[in-house]
C-alpha angles and dihedrals in degrees: 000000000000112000119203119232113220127265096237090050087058102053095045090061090050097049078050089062100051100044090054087053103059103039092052087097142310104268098338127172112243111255122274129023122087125326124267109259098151119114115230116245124199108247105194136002128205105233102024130237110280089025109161125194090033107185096169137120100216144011118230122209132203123208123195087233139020107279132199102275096195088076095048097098103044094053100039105088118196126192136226083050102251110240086221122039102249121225121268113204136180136231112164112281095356137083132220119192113189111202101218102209126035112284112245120269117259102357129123116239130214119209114187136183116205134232080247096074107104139178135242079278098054086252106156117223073235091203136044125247127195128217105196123187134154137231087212138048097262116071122208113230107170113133133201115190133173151128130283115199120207096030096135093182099301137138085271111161136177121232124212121193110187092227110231110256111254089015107130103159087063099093098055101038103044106127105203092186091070120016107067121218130262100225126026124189121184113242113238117238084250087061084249110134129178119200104197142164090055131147126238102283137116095258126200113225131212125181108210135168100218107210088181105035094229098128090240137107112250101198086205100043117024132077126229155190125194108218120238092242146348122264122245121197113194130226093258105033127171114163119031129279100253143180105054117143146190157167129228103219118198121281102252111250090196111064091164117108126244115258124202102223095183156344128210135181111239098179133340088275105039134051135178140215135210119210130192081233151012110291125225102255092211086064097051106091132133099254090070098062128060121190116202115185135179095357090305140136114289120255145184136234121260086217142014128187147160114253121244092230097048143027097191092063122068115190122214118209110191145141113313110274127217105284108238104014134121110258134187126213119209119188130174143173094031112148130191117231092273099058106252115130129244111250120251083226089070090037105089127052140149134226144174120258115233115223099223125112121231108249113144121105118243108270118225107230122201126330130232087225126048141140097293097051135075110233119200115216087237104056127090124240122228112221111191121192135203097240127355122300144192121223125218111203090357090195095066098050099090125031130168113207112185127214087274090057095246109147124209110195125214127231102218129209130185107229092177141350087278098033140083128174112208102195123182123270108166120028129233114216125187109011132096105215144023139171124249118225126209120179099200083181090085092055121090130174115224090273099059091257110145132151118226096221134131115217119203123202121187110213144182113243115209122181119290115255121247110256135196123214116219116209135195151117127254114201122194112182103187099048103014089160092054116107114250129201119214123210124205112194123197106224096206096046109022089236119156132215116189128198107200140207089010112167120210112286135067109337123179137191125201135183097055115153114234118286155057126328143188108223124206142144142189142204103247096211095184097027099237093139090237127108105246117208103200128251134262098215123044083021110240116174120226125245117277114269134188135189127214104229119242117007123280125235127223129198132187105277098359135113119224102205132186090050090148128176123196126193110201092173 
């Protein structure tokens, strides 16, 4: 016998169904199969891109796919700025956006969605896209497009301020902490950003990763890149305004200024300072410290370093003071590594000059290799000396003679006044254990002291290590007679080898352990050895900078050739 269920219970269990269905997810793949890898694309715009007369009170936006809505916000960039943030709401797979005040009349508006913007799967949009119209019956077209270095994936824009005609003073009094910009343009996870939608004008640009999405620059918290130059588009352009380029630098974690704690007169001819902190060593050169004794005229050092011992302590060497006499220090335009400046009320302070005479010879402090360690023949050898020297014959200074009396010679460089670099030149094979040879003979301090001594280490030999060579060319057409510096980076382990003072041609580096590496190189425009980033105020560009694209690999005896870099700036 065939019972009838009710109606009610039916329908019930239809309503059930339903219900489950829909609630089994927004837009969710069914479950199985192969994960979702695919990026989502915008399909269709209202009003479409190049639309003029816009009357309108919101844009709508259709994905391919549902996409997490919580993001939306924070990756979709609007200019002109909104006075008012406008309404994003959800349907589906579209987007409305409400503008919630009146758009202004005959200007040209930029809408772009940013690389943030992901999929159910966490897959990213990857690279921005710009929807342009106008309130009035003229579009803007000009177009600004470049590289930002640094970017890794993160909320990175780029600011555009139309700098005001007959405005000089612009460049260098622009606070972007507190003025926002006039146009914003999301950076692409390939560093590629386009600005659109802009209106003939020369433009500063400023590359920021807004944490807070303020359109403004937080010193503390943001990081930033200073662009190489400003764009200019010009009355009757046609094609966009290309070839600008950046680098995000780290936000500075330390926002505290430097403090000079004390001075002291060593000898008549050297005196030493003691900072709250380490001290940017681009910054330290004489020209930044006077010295006034006795009532004199002022004078600068001849040299300034960082000692070896301590990077808290910089050392002066200069012509003899008066011995006994009150003296007064000025310093000025000294930075932390983080950038902030050292107060001009630290900057002054006086101290008694000592009478006596330096004498004493630079001490060598601790070695990288002893008895107790193995040393491997390729590696190089730090020596690290008391005060700043000078080196006669510099490749005779270290030498490493084996039990079978074999002797491999060092080639030396001085990487600072207290600092010199032996690297191998020739290799030891088969045997345990060597003696390392120092003349000390050859090192003198500023004053001409030196000690005419051999020291004699005894240490343990283990293999070499297989090393790789890595070829190529870097051409730089606009200052092909600048020195460059070139910058190897381990993938694995972030280390970084540096070939400095490299002129535009073939360049090699050899000794590089197996495996991956990141390849780029700069122009270094001063020559302080040291990649600068530019300034905000007064503006100051950074130094040209170029990235090999991909990563190298390097295995054991073999050459990697065709690394070429190429600067275009």
């Amino acid at each position: 016998m065939t019972s009838l269920m009710p109606f009610h219970f039916l329908l019930l269990l239809s309503l059930a169904a339903v219900i489950g269905g829909c609630a089994s997810g927004q837009g969710a793949a069914p479950r199985g199969g192969p994960p979702d890898t695919t990026a989502p694309e915008i399909i269709g715009t209202n009003p479409t891109d190049g639309t003029i007369n816009f009357a309108g009170e919101s844009v709508t936006v259709e994905f391919s796919e549902y996409l997490n809505e919580g993001a939306a916000a924070q990756n979709v960039v609007i200019t002109p700025i909104p006075a008012t943030p406008p309404e994003f709401d959800w349907s589906g797979r579209e987007l409305e956006i409400t503008f919630r005040q009146p758009l202004l009349p005959n200007r040209t508006y930029a809408v772009t969605f940013g690389a943030g913007l992901t999929d159910l799967s966490n897959n990213r949009l990857g690279r921005g896209r710009t929807l342009r119209f106008a309130t009035g019956p003229n579009l803007d077209s000009g177009t600004i497009r470049g590289t930002v270095a640094g970017v890794a994936k993160r909320r990175a824009v780029v600011f555009a301020w139309l700098v005001p005609p007959g405005n000089s003073r612009f460049l260098d009094t622009l606070r972007p902490d507190s003025v926002r910009p006039d146009f914003v343009a999301p950076i692409s996870d390939d560093g590629l950003f386009s600005l659109e939608g802009l209106p003939a004008g020369t433009f500063r640009l400023l590359a920021v990763a807004d944490e807070f999405g303020d359109q403004l620059l937080d010193f503390g918290n943001d990081a930033f890149g200073v662009f190489d130059r400003q764009a200019t588009i010009p009355q009757n352009y046609t094609q966009p305004v290309t070839g600008f380029h950046a680098r995000l630098r780290p936000a500075p974690l330390d926002q505290k200024p430097p403090n000079l704690y004390s001075v002291r007169s060593i000898a008549n001819t050297r005196t030493e300072l003691r900072f709250s902190e380490p001290i940017d060593t681009a910054t330290l050169r004489p020209k930044n410290f006077t010295i006034t004794a006795g009532g004199g005229v002022g004078i600068s050092p001849g040299s300034v370093w960082q000692t070896a011992e301590s990077r808290l302590i910089v050392q002066l060497h200069h012509a003899p003071l008066p011995p006994d006499t009150g003296a007064t220090l000025a310093v000025r335009n000294l930075a932390d590594t983080a950038g902030n400046q050292l107060p001009d009320s630290s900057g002054l302070q006086r101290f008694a000059v000592t009478a006596l005479p330096d004498t004493l010879p630079p001490t060598l402090l601790p070695l990288d290799v002893d008895t107790t360690r193995s040393y491997a023949v390729s590696d190089s050898i730090r020596l690290r000396w008391s005060k700043a020297v000078t080196v006669a014959q510099p490749d005779e200074l270290a030498t490493l003679r084996d039990t079978a009396g074999k002797v491999a010679r060092f080639r030396v460089v001085q990487v600072s006044p207290v600092e010199l670099h032996a690297f191998p030149i020739d290799t030891l094979a088969g045997v345990g254990r060597a003696m390392l040879q120092l003349q000390l003979g050859r090192i003198s301090d500023l004053s001409g002291n030196r000690t005419d001594t051999t020291l004699r280490f005894p240490v343990r030999l283990v293999p070499a290590r297989l090393r790789g060579t890595m070829q190529g060319n870097l051409t730089d057409t606009a200052a092909p007679t600048s020195t460059h510096n070139i910058l190897v980076t381990s993938v694995a382990t972030g280390v970084v080898w540096q070939l400095r003072g490299v002129r535009a041609g073939a360049w090699e580096m050899k000794g590089l352990p197996e495996g991956e590496y990141r390849v780029a190189a700069f122009r270094d425009a001063n020559g302080n050895g040291k990649y600068d980033q530019g300034e905000i105020a007064p503006w100051t560009g950074p130094e040209p900078w170029t990235e090999f694209s991909g990563t190298v690999r390097v295995r054991p005896r073999w050459t990697v050739n065709e690394v070429n870099l190429v600067i275009t700036e």
